[in-house]
C-alpha positions in Angstrom: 140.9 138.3 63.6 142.7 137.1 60.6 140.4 133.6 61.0 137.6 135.8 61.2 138.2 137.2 57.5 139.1 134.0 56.0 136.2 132.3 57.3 134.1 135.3 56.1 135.7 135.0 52.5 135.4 131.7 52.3 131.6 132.0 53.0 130.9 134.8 50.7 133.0 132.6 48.1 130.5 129.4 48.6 127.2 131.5 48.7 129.0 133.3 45.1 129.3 130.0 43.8 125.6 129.0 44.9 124.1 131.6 43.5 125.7 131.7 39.6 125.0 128.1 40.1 121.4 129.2 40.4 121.0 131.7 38.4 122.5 129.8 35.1 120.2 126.7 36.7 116.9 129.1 36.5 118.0 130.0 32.7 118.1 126.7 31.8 115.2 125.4 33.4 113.4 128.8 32.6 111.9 129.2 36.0 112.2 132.7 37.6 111.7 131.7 41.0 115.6 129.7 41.3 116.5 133.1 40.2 114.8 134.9 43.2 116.2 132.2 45.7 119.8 133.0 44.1 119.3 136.8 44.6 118.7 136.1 48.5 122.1 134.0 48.1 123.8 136.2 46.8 122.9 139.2 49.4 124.2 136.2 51.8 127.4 136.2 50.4 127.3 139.9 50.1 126.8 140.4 53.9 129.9 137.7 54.8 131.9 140.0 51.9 131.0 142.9 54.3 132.0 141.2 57.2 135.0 140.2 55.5 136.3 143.6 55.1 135.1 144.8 58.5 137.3 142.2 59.8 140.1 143.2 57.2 139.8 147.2 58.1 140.0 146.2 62.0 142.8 143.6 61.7 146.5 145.7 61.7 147.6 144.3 58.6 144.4 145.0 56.7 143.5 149.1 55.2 147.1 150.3 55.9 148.5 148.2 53.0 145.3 147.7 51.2 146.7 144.2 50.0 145.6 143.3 46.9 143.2 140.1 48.3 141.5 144.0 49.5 141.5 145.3 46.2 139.5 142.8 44.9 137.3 142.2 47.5 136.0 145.7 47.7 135.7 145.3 43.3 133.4 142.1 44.3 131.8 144.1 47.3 131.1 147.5 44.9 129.3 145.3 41.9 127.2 143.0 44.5 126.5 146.3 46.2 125.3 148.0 43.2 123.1 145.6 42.0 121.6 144.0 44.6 120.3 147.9 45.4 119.1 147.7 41.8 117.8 144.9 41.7 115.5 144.8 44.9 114.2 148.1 43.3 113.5 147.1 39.8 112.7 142.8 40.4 115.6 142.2 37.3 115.9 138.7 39.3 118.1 136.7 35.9 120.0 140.3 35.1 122.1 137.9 38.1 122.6 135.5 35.5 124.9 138.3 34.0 126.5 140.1 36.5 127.0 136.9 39.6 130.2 135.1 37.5 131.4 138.7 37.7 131.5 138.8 41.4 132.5 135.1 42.0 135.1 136.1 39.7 136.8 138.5 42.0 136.1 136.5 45.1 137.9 133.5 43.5 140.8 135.8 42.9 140.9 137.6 46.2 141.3 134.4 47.7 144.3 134.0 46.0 146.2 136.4 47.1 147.7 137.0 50.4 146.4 139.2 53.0 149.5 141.6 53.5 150.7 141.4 49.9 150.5 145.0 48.8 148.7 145.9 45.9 150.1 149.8 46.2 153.9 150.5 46.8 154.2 151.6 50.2 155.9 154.7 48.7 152.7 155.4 47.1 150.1 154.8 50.1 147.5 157.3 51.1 143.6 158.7 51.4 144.1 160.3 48.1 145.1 156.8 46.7 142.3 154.9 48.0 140.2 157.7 47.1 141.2 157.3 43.4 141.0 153.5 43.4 137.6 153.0 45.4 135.7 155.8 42.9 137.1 154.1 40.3 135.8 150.6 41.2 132.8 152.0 41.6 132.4 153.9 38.2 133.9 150.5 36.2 131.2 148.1 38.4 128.5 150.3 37.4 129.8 149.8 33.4 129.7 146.3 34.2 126.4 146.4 35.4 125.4 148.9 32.2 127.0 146.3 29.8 125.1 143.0 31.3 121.8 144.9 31.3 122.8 145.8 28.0 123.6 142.4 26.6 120.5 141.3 28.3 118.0 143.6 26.4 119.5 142.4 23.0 118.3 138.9 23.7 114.9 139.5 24.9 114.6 141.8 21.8 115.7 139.3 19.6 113.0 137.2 21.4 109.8 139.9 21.3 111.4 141.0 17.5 111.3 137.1 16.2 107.7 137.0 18.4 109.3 133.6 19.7 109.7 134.8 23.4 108.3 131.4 24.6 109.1 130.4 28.2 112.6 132.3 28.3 111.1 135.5 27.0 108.8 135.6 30.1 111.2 135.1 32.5 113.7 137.5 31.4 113.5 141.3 32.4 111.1 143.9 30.6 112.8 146.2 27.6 111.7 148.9 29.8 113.9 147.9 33.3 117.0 147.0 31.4 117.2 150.1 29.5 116.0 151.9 32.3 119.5 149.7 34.3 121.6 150.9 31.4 120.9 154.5 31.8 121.5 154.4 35.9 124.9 152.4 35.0 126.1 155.1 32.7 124.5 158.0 34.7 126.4 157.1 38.2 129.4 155.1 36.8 130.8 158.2 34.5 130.7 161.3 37.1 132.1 158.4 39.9 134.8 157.3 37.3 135.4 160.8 36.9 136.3 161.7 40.6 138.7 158.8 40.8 140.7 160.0 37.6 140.7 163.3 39.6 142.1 162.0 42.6 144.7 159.8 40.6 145.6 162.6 38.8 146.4 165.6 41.4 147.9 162.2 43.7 150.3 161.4 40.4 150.8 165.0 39.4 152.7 165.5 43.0 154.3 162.4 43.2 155.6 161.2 39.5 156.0 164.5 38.0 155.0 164.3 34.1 155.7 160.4 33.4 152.1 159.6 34.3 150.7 161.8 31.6 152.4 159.3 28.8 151.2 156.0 30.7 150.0 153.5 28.8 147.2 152.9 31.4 146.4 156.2 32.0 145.8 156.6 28.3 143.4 153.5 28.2 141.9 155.0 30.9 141.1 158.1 29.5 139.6 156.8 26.6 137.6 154.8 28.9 136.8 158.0 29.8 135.8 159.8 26.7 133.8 157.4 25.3 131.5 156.5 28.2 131.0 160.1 28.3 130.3 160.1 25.0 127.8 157.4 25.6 126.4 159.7 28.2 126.1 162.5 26.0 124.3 160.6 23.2 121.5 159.5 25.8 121.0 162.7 27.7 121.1 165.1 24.9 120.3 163.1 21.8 118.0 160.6 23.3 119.8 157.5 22.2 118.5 154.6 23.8 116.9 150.8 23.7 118.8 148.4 21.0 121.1 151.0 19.9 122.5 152.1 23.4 122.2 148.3 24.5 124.7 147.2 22.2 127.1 150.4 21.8 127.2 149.3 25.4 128.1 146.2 25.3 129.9 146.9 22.2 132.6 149.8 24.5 132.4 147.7 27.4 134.3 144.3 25.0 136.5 146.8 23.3 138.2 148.6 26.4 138.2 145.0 28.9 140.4 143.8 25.6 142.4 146.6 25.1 143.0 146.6 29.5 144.2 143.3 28.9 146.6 144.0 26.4 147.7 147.2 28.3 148.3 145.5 31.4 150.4 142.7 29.9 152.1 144.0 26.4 153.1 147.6 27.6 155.5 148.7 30.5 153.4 151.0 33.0 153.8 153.0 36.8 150.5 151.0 36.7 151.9 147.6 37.1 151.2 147.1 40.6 147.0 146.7 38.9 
């Protein structure tokens, strides 16, 4: 079974691979329809990621120390997941272009890592924990996706706003599907990222006592948080949206993935096992 998953990985890594390839071919080239083929690529290697992690889940070793080669395959599995569904609904073929690297990203880096290497202490294993980290994959894929659609919509109005769209302004996504991607991101990903910081919370709350409040992570993540809700807020209620939620969006989304890299490797935190 443990062939099974490797093969599977390694075929979802290849079709990954084939399909930024083809999406960063179709920009260049400017032809929407390499962008199509790479979409159906990518739901390839999206189906062997699945099959990976059935294969994972039935092998012994697999969900009862959700390794870390897990961890980032279900990351990989959430943001394929998420737009493919969006995608197939709203024909943003090149938003791949954007959000493909992502994935191949985390695929590259599962395969990395060894199968039973445990990403959680054993100490610290549980429903509750999986629970807190698979909500909060899901909530930070669907930023991702928010902040590509984002960055997307301030080149193609840079395009329409210079009235030099030419060839690439044809082929990217309408204003009107972008923004429209950038409210679902921040609509789904903020109450999802909030039920994970729930779980994490009442699961830390029992288990570390007070030191988790204090946590350099758990402070990023809070501001995380706030200011996505913030972002929320702004577009529900005030009606903020096009070029200036596009690039507060992008703008966040920069901000908080350099300050989680500084957190993670400047600061001591319970975190460290992330």
């Amino acid at each position: 079974m443990l062939s099974l998953e490797m093969t599977m990985l390694a075929l979802s890594l290849f079709c990954c691979a084939l399909a930024v390839a083809g999406y960063l071919l179709s920009l260049l080239v400017k032809r929407v329809v390499l962008a199509k083929v790479s979409t159906w690529i990518l739901a390839a290697g999206f189906l062997f990621l699945t099959l990976n992690l059935v294969a994972a889940a039935i092998n012994s070793s697999g969900w009862d120390n959700f390794g870390s080669r897990h961890f980032l395959s279900i990351y990989a599995w959430v943001i394929a997941c998420i737009y493919l569904g969006l995608q197939f609904s709203t024909k943003t073929r090149l938003l791949g272009a954007f959000i493909a690297p992502f994935i191949l990203l985390f695929v590259i880096a599962a395969v990395g890592h060894e199968a039973d290497k445990n990403l959680v202490p054993p100490q610290w294993q549980g429903w509750l924990t999986a629970f807190h980290l698979v909500l909060a994959i899901a909530g930070e894929a669907l930023f991702v996706l928010a902040s590509s659609a984002g960055a997307m919509f301030m080149i193609q109005n840079s395009l329409l706003k210079h009235k030099k769209p030419g060839k690439m302004g044809r082929v990217l996504p309408s204003l009107g599907d972008l923004d429209r991607i950038n409210h679902l991101g921040l609509l789904w990903g903020f109450p999802l990222l909030t039920l994970g910081m729930i779980g994490g919370a009442v699961y830390a709350a029992f288990v570390w006592g007070d030191m988790w409040v204090s946590d350099p992570k758990v402070v990023w993540s809070f501001a995380v948080w706030v200011i996505y809700g913030f972002l929320l807020h702004q577009r529900l209620a005030i009606g903020w949206k096009g070029f200036r939620m596009a690039a507060w969006s992008c703008a966040v989304f920069a901000l908080f993935l350099l300050s989680a890299l500084v957190t993670r490797f400047c600061f001591s935190t319970v975190h460290n096992f992330i």
